[in-house]
GUTOR-491758 format. One line per field, with one value per residue (C-alpha): residue in one letter; chain; z, y, x. Coordinates in steps of 0.5 Angstrom, whole numbers. Layout:
<recs>
type <- A,...
mol <- A,...
zz <- Z,...
yy <- Y,...
xx <- X,...
</recs>
This chain:
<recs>
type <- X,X,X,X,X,X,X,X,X,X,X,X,X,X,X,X,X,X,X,X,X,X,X,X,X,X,X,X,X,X,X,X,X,X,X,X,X,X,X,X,X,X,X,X,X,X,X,X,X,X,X,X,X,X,X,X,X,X,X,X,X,X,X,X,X,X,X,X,X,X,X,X,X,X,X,X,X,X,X,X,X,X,X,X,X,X,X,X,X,X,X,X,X,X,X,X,X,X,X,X,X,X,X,X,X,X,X,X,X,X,X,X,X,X,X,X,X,X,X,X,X,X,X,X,X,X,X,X,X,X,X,X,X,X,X,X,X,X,X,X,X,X,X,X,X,X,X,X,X,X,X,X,X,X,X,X,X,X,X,X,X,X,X,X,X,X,X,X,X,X,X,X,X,X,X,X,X,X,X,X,X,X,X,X,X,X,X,X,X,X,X,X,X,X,X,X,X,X,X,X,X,X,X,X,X,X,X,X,X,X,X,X,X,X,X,X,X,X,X,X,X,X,X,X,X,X,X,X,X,X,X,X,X,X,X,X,X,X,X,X,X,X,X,X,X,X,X,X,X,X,X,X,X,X,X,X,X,X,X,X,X,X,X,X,X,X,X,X,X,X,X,X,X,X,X,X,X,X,X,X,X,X,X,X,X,X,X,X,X,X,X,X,X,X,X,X,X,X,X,X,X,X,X,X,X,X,X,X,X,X,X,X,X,X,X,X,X,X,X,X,X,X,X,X,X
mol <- A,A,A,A,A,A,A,A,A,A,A,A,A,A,A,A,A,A,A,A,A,A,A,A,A,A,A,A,A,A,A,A,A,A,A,A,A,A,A,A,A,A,A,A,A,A,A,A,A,A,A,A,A,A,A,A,A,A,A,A,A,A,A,A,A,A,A,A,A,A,A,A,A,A,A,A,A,A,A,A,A,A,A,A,A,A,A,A,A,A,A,A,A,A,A,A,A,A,A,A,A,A,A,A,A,A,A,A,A,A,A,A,A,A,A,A,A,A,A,A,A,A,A,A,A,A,A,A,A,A,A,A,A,A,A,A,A,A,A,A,A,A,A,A,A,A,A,A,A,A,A,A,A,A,A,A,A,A,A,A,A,A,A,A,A,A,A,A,A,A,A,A,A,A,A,A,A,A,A,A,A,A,A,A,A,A,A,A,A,A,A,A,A,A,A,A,A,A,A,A,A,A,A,A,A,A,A,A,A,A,A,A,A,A,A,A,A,A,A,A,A,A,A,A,A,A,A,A,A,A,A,A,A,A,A,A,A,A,A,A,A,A,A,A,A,A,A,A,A,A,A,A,A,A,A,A,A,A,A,A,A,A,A,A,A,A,A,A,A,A,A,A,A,A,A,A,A,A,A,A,A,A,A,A,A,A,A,A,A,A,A,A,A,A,A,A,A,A,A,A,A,A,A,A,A,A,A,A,A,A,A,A,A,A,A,A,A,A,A,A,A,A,A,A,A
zz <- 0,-2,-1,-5,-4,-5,-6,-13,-10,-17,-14,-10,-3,2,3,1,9,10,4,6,13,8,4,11,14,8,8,15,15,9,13,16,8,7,10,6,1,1,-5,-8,-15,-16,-23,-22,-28,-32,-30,-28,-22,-17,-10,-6,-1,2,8,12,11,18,17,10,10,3,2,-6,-8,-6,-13,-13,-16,-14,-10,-13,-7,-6,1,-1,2,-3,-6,-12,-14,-8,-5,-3,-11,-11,-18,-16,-11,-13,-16,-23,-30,-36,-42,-48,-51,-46,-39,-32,-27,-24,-18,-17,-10,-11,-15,-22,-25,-32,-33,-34,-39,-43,-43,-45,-51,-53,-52,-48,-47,-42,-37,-30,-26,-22,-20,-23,-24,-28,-34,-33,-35,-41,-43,-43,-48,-53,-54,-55,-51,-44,-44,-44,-49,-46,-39,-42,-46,-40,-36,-40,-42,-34,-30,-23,-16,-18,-17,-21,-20,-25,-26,-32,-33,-33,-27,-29,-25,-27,-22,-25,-20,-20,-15,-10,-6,-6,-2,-6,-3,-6,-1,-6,-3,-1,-9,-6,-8,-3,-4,0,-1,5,10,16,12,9,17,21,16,15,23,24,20,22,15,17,19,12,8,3,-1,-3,-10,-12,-15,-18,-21,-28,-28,-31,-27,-31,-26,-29,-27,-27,-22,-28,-27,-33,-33,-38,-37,-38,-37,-31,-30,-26,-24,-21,-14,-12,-6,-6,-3,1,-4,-9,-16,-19,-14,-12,-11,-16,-12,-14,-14,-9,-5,-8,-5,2,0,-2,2,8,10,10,17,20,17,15,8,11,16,11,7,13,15,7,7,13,10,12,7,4,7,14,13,11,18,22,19,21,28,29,36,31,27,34,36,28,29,35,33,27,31,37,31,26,33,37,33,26,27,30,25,19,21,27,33,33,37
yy <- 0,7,14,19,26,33,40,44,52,55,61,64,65,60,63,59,59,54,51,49,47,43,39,37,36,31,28,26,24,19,16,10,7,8,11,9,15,21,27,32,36,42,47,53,59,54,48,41,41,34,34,27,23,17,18,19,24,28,28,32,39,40,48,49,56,61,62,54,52,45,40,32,28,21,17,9,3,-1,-6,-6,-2,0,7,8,10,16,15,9,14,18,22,21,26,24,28,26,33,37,35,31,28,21,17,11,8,1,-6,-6,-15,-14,-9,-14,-18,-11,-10,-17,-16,-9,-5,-1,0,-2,3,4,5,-1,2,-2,4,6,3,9,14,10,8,15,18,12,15,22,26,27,26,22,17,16,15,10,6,6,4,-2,-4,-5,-11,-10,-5,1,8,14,22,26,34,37,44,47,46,40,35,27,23,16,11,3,-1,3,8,15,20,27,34,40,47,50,57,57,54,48,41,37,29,22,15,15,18,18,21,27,28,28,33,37,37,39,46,47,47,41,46,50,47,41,36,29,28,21,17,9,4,6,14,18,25,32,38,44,50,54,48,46,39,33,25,19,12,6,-2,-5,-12,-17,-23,-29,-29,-34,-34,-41,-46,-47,-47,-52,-49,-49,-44,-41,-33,-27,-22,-14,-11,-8,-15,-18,-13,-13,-21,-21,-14,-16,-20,-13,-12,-18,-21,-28,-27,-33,-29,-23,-28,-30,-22,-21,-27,-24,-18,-13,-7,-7,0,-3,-8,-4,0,-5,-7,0,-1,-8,-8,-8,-13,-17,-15,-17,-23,-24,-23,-27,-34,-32,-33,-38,-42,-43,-50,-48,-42,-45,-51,-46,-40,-42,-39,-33,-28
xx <- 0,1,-2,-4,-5,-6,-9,-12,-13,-17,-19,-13,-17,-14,-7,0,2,-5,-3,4,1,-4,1,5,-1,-4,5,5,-2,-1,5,1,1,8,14,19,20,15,15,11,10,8,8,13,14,11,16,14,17,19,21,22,27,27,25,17,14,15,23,22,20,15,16,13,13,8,5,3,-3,-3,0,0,3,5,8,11,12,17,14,20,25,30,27,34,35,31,29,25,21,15,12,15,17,14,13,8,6,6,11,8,9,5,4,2,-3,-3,1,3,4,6,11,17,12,9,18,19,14,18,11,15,23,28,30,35,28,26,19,13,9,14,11,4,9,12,5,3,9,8,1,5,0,-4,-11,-17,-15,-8,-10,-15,-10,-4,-11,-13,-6,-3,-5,-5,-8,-8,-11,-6,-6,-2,-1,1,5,-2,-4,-9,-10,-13,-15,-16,-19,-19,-20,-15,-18,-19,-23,-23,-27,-29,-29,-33,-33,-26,-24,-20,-21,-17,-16,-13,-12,-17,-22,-19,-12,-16,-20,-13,-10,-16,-18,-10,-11,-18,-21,-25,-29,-31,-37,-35,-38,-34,-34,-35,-30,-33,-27,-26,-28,-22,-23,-19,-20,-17,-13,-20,-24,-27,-29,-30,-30,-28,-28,-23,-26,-24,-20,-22,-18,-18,-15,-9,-12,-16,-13,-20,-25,-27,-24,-31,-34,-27,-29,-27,-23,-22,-16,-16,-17,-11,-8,-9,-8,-1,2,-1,5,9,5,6,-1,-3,-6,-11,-13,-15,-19,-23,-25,-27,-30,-34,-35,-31,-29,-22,-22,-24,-18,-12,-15,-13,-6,-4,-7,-7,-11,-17,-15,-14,-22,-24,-21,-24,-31,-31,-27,-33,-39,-35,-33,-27,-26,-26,-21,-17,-15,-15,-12,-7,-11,-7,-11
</recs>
């Protein structure tokens, strides 16, 4: 897991100094998906500018120029490529028709085989996200279409931000979470891979106070929010796999798993979490939102766990899952 967050101020009310409070706010916040590396970028006399480092976000001052338009923020937790190259960490440039930079929440499978297939050329960066970039100058442009095509042609987990040098920011929503706010009368859009980031970050300045209204955000929407506020929305065809994660079903009846599971399912370990035990809360009916909750505080995963050996009984859970809580 990863985070993604950020800020697009369209009218120019909010002062820099709550803004810069905000994407510090929003930085540390986003810590609790990833504290491997953390980075910014940002547009500057018409430039594409990136600043990151691979240290959490609460040891890197983020200090964007005053005319700052808009921030697109991201905080890793390494997967692949090492974070202490920092060339693997995000946000990353791109240049298609006009110059970019793109992060990326979530996993990417087949960027060896899209390079294996000459699709897209070998490079000195490791990052599985990567190949978005690269998918994105072989189309030549940043729009609607390429976004769509880089969607379609990536297999994995995924939710994507990307601003272009005109203060553009696309939000291109897979099964990934994302958590988007409009502040209307102050003329700011703030976002967060999650909830409980975005309300942390806003309590912090007391901006949760101004009125706001979510923007909705499903699978497979391409959102383009320009320099102006102005919204506009296309869409990509989402995948759907089959899990890995079946051993205890029969194959015929084995469950379809979104890509948003499949990640809790393969990650999971990174927190000291049992895949099965993950399994057993989605089988239950836990959200995936829930879950990833309960691997950055474990006394909730505990008490899930607890809840779900009480109704499935003492036996059950003890012989397939270990009886570890």
């Amino acid at each position: 897991m990863c985070a993604l967050f950020g800020w697009l101020n369209y009218k120019g009310i909010v002062p820099y100094r709550v803004l810069k409070k905000l994407t510090q706010a929003l930085a540390n916040a986003a810590e609790e998906r990833g504290t491997d590396a953390a980075g910014i970028s940002y547009v500057h006399d018409g430039k594409v500018t990136i600043f990151k480092r691979p240290k959490p976000a609460h040891k890197i001052h983020f200090n964007a120029p005053n005319d700052t338009n808009a921030i697109m923020g991201h905080t890793r937790l390494a997967t692949q490529g090492d974070k202490k190259q920092n060339y693997n960490n995000h946000p990353f440039a791109g240049h298609a028709d006009t110059e970019f930079a793109f992060a990326h929440n979530g996993v990417l499978w087949n960027d060896r085989d899209l390079r294996k297939d000459g699709l897209i050329p070998n490079t000195y960066i490791d990052t599985d996200s990567y190949i978005g970039v690269q998918l994105i100058e072989k189309q030549g442009k940043l729009d609607f279409d390429s976004l769509k095509y880089m969607s379609e042609t990536v297999e994995g987990n995924f939710t994507f931000t990307v601003l272009d040098q005109y203060n553009s920011l696309y939000i291109v929503k897979g099964s990934n979470p994302m958590y988007l706010l409009h502040f209307e009368t102050i003329g700011l859009y703030v976002y967060a891979s999650t909830e409980t980031i975005m309300k942390k970050a806003l309590k912090q300045l007391g901006l949760h106070k101004f009125e706001s209204k979510r923007v909705d955000t499903e699978e497979g929407d391409i959102l383009r929010i320009d320099r102006y506020g102005k919204i506009t929305r296309a869409q990509f065809e989402p995948k759907i796999y089959r899990s890995k994660y079946s051993s205890w079903f029969d194959y015929d009846t084995s469950p379809y798993y979104n890509m948003h599971e499949e990640i809790l399912l393969a990650y999971c370990g990174c927190y000291g979490v049992d895949s099965a035990d993950v399994e057993l809360l989605l089988e239950y009916g836990y959200t995936c939102d829930e879950i990833e909750e309960m691997l950055t505080d474990q006394s909730l995963l505990r008490e899930a766990l607890k809840d779900v050996k009480y109704m499935y009984g003492e036996d059950l859970y003890e012989n397939c899952y270990g009886g570890a809580f």
